[in-house]
C-alpha positions in Angstrom: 19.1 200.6 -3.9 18.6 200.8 -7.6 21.3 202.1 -9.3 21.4 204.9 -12.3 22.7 205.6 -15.1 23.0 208.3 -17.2 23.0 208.2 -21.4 24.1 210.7 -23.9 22.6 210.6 -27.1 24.7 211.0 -30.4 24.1 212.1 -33.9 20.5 212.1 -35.2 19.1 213.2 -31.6 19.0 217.2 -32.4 16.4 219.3 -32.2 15.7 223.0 -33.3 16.3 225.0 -30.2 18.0 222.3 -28.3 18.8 223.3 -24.9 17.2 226.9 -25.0 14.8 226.5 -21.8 16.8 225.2 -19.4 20.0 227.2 -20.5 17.2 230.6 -19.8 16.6 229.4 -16.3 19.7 227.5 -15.3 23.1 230.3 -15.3 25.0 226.6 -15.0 23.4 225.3 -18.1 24.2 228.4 -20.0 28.2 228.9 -18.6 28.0 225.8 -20.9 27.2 227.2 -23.9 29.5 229.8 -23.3 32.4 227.7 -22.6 31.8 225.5 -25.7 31.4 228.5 -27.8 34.9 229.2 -27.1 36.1 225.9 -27.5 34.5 224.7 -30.7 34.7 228.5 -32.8 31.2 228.1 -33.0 28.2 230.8 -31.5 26.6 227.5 -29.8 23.8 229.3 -27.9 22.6 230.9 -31.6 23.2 227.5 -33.5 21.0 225.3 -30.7 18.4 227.8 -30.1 17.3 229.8 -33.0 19.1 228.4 -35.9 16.7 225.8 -38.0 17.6 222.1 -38.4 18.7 222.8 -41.7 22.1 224.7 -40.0 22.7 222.0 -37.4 22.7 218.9 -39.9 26.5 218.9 -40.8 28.0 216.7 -39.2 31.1 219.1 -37.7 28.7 221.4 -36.2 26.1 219.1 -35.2 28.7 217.1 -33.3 30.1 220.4 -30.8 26.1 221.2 -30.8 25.1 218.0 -29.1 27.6 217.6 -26.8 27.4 221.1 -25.0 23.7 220.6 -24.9 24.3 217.4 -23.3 26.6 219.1 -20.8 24.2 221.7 -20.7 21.5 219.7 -19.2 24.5 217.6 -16.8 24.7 221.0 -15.5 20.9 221.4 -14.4 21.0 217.7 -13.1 23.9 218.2 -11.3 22.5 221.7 -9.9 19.8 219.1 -8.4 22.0 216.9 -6.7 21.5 214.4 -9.1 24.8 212.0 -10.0 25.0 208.7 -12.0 26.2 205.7 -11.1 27.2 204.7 -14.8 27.4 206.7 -17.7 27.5 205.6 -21.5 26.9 207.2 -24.6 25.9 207.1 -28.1 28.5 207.5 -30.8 29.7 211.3 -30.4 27.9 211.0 -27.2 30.8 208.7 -25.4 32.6 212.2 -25.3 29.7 213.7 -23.2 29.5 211.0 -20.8 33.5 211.4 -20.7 32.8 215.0 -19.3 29.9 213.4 -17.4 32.6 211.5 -15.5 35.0 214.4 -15.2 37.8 212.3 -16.9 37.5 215.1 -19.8 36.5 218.6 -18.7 33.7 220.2 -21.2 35.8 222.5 -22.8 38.2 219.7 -23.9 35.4 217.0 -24.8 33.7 219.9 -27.2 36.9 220.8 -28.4 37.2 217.3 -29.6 34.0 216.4 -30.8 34.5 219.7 -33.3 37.7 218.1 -34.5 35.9 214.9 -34.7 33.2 216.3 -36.6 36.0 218.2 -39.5 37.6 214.6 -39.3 34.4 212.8 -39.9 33.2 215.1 -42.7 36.3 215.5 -44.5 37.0 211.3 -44.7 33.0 211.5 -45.6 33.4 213.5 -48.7 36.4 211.4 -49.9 34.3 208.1 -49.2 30.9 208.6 -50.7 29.7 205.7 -48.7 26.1 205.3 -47.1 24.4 204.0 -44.0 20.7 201.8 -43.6 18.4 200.5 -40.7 17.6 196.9 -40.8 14.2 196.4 -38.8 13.0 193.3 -37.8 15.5 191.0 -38.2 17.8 189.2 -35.8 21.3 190.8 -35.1 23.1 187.3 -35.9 21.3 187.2 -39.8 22.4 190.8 -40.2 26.0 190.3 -39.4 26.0 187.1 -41.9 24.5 189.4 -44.4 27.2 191.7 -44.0 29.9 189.0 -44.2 28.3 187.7 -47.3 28.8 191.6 -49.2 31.7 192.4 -49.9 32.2 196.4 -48.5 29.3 196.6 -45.8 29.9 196.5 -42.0 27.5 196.5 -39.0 27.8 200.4 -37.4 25.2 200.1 -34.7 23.3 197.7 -32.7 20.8 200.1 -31.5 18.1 197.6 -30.0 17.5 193.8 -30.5 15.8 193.7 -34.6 17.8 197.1 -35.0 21.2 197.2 -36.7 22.8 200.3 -39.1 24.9 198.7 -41.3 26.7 200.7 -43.1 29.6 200.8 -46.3 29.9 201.3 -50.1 26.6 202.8 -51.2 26.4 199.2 -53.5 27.0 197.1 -51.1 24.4 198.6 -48.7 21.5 199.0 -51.0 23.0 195.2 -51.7 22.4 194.5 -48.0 18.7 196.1 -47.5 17.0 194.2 -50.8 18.7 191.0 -49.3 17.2 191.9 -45.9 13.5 192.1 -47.2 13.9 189.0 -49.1 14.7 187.3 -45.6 11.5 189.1 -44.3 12.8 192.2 -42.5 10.0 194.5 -41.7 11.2 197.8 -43.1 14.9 199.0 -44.0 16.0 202.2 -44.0 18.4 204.9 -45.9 19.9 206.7 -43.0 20.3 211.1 -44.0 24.0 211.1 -43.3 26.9 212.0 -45.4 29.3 209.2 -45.2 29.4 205.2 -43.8 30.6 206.2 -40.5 31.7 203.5 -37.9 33.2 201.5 -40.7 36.7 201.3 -42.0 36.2 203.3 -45.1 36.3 206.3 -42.3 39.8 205.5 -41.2 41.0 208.3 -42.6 38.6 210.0 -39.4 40.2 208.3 -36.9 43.8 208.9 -38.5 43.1 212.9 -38.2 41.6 212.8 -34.9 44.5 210.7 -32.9 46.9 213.9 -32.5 44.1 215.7 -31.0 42.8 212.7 -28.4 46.5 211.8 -27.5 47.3 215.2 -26.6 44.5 215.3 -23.9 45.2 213.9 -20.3 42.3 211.6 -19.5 41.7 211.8 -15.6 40.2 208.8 -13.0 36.5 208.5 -14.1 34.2 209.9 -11.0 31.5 207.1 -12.5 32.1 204.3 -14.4 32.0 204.9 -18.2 30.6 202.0 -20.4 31.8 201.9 -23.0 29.7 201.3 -26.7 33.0 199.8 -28.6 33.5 197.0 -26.1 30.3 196.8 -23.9 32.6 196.9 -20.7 33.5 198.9 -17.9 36.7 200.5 -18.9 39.6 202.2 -17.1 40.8 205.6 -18.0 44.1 204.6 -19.6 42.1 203.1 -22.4 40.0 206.1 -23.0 42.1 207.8 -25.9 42.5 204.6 -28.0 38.9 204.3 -27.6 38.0 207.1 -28.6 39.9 206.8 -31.5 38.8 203.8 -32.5 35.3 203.9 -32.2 35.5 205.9 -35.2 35.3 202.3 -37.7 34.2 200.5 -34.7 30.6 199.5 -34.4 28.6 201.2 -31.6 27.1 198.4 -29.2 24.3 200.0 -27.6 22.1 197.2 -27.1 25.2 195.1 -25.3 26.5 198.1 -23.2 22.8 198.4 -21.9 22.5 195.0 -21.4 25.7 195.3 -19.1 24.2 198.1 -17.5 21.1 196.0 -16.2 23.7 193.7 -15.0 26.0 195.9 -13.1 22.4 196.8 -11.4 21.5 199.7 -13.1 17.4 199.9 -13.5 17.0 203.5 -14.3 18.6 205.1 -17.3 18.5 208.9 -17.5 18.5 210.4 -20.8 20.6 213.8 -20.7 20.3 215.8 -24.2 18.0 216.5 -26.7 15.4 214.5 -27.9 14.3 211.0 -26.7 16.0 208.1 -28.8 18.1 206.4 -26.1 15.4 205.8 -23.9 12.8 204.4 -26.4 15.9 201.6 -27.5 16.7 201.1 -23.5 13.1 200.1 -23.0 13.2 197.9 -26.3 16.3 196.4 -24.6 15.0 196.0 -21.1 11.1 196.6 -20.8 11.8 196.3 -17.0 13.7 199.5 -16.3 12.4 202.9 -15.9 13.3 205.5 -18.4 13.2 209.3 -18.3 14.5 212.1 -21.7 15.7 215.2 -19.4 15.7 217.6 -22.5 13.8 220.6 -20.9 12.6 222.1 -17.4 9.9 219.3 -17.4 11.9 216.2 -17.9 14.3 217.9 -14.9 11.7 217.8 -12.8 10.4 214.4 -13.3 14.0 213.3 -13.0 14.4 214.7 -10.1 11.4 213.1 -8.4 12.4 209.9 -10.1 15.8 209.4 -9.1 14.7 211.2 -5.9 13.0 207.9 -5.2 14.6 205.1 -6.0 
């Protein structure tokens, strides 16, 4: 039987009125909302459904906004009888698929991911660094690249010929012209307010440790993949890396790659928009993907996993 897996998208993935239809016809989906309204200080439901992108940008209220519409739509699935065999998330979205598991409940994983997202945007502003996607080249010439520049890091491995790197604004722009010379097909100035999953955010990861070490991580209910080190990993490890995927690089295209090979051949898409699964395919054209981000997508997971 094939086995699924479910993926939470991180930063970059929002929409304007994320989560609003199935929150309206799914009370489970909107106790969400509620909850992480409560635990983030933020009026969730009015930020994800009628604010305009413009409000949900910043990076500590785009972080809470993601993950309880994440949740949100965990909570339809879940009303469906639907359960994962694996989770594994994006960036801010390894939090989400830390609730997914049960290891953190939802009001402490948005409660974190608002701290995260001060931490983040505070060690941003001191940092003035950058971030760029490198299309079309292989991973292996982008990591020598970065080795050869002195202040520029890989961030994430988002497909095979995708790689953020990101670092001093110098040394990336240093990076991208260096890339096109080698015959990369396009590079890319990412809209984000700091060099995130680098060391220059160490300050990040400093602030946020209190605030991860004080929470009790329970036994996962699925496995959790995790993005720092592409492998299954236990819960007694989950606060350090949490903590450190901060300046770590995320390694989505490896963690998917372990995926395929624990068996997994359908990877489900829980949040808004539909970035995961387009890189999932890129990794592994043979498994089926499906972006549950309204009533729709629900249904079509439902008849998807349903079947397999």
């Amino acid at each position: 039987m094939s086995k699924v897996a479910f993926c939470f998208p991180g930063q970059g993935s929002l929409e304007a009125g994320m989560g609003r239809e199935i929150a309206e016809a799914v009370p489970e989906a909107m106790a969400v909302f509620t909850e992480g309204s409560e635990a983030a200080g933020l009026d969730l439901p009015r930020l994800c459904f009628e604010s305009p992108l413009e409000d949900l940008v910043h990076t500590e209220v785009q972080q809470p906004a993601l993950v309880a519409t994440s949740l949100a739509v965990l909570a339809a699935l879940r009303k469906q009888g639907l359960e994962p065999d694996y989770v594994v998330g994006h960036s801010v979205g390894e939090f989400t698929a830390l609730a997914a598991t049960m290891s953190l409940t939802p009001f402490e994983s948005i409660a974190l991911v608002r701290e995260r997202g001060l931490a983040m945007a505070e060690a941003a502003r001191i940092s003035n660094g950058s971030m760029a996607a490198i299309l079309g080249l292989d991973d292996e010439l982008v990591e020598r690249l970065c080795d050869d520049v002195e202040g520029v890091w890989p961030a994430n491995y988002n497909c095979p010929g995708q790689i953020v790197v990101s670092g001093e604004q110098e040394a990336v722009n240093e990076v991208c012209a260096k890339a096109e010379e080698l015959g990369a097909r396009r590079t890319v100035k990412l809209k984000v307010s700091g060099a995130f999953h680098s060391p220059l955010v160490a300050r990040a990861a400093d602030r946020l440790r209190p605030a991860v070490e004080r929470v009790r991580f329970r036994d996962p209910i699925a496995p959790f993949m995790s993005t720092v080190t592409a492998k299954i990993e236990p819960a007694q490890r989950f606060a350090s890396l949490l903590v450190e995927q901060l300046t770590a690089p995320v390694r989505f295209t490896q963690a998917a790659r372990g995926l395929v090979e624990e068996g997994a051949k359908v990877f489900v898409e829980v949040g808004p928009g539909n970035v995961l699964g387009g890189l999932v395919k890129r990794i592994d054209r043979t498994v089926k993907t499906i972006s549950v981000n309204n009533l729709a997508g629900l249904k079509k997971a439902e008849e998807t996993v349903s079947a397999t």
